[in-house]
C-alpha positions in Angstrom: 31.7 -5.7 -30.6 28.7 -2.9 -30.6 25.6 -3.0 -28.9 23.0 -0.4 -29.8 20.4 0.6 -27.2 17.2 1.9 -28.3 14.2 2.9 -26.1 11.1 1.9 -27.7 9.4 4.4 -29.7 6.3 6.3 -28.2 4.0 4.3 -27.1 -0.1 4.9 -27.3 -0.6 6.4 -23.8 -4.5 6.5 -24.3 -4.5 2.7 -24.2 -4.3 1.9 -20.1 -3.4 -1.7 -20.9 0.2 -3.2 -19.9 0.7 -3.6 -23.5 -0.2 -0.3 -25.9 0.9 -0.3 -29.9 3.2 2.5 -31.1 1.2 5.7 -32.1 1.5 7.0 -35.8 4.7 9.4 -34.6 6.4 6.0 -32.9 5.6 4.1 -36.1 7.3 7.1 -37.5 10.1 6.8 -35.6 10.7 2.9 -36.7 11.3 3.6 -39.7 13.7 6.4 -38.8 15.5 4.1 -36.7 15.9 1.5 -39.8 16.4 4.0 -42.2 19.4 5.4 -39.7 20.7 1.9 -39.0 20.4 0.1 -42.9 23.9 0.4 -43.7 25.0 -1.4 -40.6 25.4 -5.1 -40.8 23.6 -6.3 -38.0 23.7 -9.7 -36.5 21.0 -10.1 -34.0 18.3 -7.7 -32.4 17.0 -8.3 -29.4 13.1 -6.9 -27.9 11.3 -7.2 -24.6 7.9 -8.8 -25.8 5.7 -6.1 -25.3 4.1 -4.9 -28.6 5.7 -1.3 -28.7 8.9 -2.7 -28.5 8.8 -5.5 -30.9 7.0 -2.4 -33.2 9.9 -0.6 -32.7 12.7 -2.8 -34.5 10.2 -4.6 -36.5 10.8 -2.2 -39.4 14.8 -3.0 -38.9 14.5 -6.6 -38.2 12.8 -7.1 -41.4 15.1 -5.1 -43.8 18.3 -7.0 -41.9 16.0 -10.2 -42.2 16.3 -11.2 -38.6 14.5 -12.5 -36.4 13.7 -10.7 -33.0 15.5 -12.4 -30.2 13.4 -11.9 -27.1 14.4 -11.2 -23.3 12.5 -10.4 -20.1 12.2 -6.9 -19.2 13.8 -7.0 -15.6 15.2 -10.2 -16.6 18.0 -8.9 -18.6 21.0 -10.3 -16.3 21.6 -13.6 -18.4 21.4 -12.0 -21.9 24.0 -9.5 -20.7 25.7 -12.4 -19.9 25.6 -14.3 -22.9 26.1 -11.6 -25.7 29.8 -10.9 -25.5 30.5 -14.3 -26.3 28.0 -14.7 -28.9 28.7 -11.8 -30.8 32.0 -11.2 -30.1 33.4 -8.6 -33.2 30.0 -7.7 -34.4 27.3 -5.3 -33.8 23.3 -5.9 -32.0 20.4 -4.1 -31.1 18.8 -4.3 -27.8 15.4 -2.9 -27.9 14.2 -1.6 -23.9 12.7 0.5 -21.8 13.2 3.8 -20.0 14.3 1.6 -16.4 16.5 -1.0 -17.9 18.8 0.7 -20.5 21.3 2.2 -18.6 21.1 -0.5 -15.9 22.4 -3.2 -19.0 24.8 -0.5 -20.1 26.5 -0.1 -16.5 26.7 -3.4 -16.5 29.5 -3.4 -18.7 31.7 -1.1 -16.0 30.2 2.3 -18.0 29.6 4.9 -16.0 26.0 7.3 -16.4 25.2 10.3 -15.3 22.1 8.5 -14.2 19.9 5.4 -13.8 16.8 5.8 -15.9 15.9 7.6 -19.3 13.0 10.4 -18.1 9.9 9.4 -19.3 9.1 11.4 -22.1 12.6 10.1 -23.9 12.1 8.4 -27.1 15.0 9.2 -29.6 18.3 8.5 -27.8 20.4 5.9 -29.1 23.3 5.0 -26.9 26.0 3.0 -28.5 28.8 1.0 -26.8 31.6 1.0 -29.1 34.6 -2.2 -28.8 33.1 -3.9 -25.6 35.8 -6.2 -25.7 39.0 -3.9 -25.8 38.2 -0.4 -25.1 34.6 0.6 -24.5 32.9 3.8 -24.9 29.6 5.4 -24.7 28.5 7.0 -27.8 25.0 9.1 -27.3 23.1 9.7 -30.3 19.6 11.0 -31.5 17.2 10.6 -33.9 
């Protein structure tokens, strides 16, 4: 099994609200992230609720035709819990936010160099590889 994390793309820091849309470079960087991710068969995605999330793998959910699964942003426990045996031999997406990424990842007895992505850190995409056997932490950008 694979899990991709992926921060949500950036977000509209002029709206003050607890829910601002994507800005034109996060829209952008959707459609990099589906154009990067297309040729991986993907069984299910999974989003926080908040609008620049659910932006964020809207572009891939819709090419993979999948729904978006969602979970609660510092609610993530049970999901964790779940996916293994769910998707066991195949690959997700977990959509998430600067302070819950590597939490979710260290979950899975992976070490990080620290706790949250900085704030300012959009196009990192870390990907545990064979959860089930042998897992590894493979950091990619885009």
């Amino acid at each position: 099994m694979n899990i991709y994390w992926v921060r949500h793309a950036e977000k509209d820091l002029k709206d003050t609200s607890n829910n601002p849309p994507l800005t034109a470079k996060g829209r952008e960087r959707a459609i990099d992230l589906r154009n990067l991710l297309d040729t991986q068969k993907i069984a299910a995605i999974y989003s926080t609720s908040y609008d620049r999330n659910i932006q964020t793998v809207m572009p891939l959910a819709s090419d993979q035709g999948l729904d978006i699964q969602s979970y609660e942003a510092n609610q993530w426990q049970t999901m964790i819990d779940t996916v293994p045996r769910s998707f066991a031999g195949k690959t997700i997406i977990i959509c998430g936010h600067s302070n819950n990424i590597l939490p979710m990842i260290q979950s899975f007895g992976i070490t990080t160099e620290r706790d949250e992505l900085d704030h300012e850190e959009y196009g990192t995409i870390h990907l545990l590889k064979g959860i089930n056997r042998d897992p590894k932490l493979v950091i990619l950008e885009y």
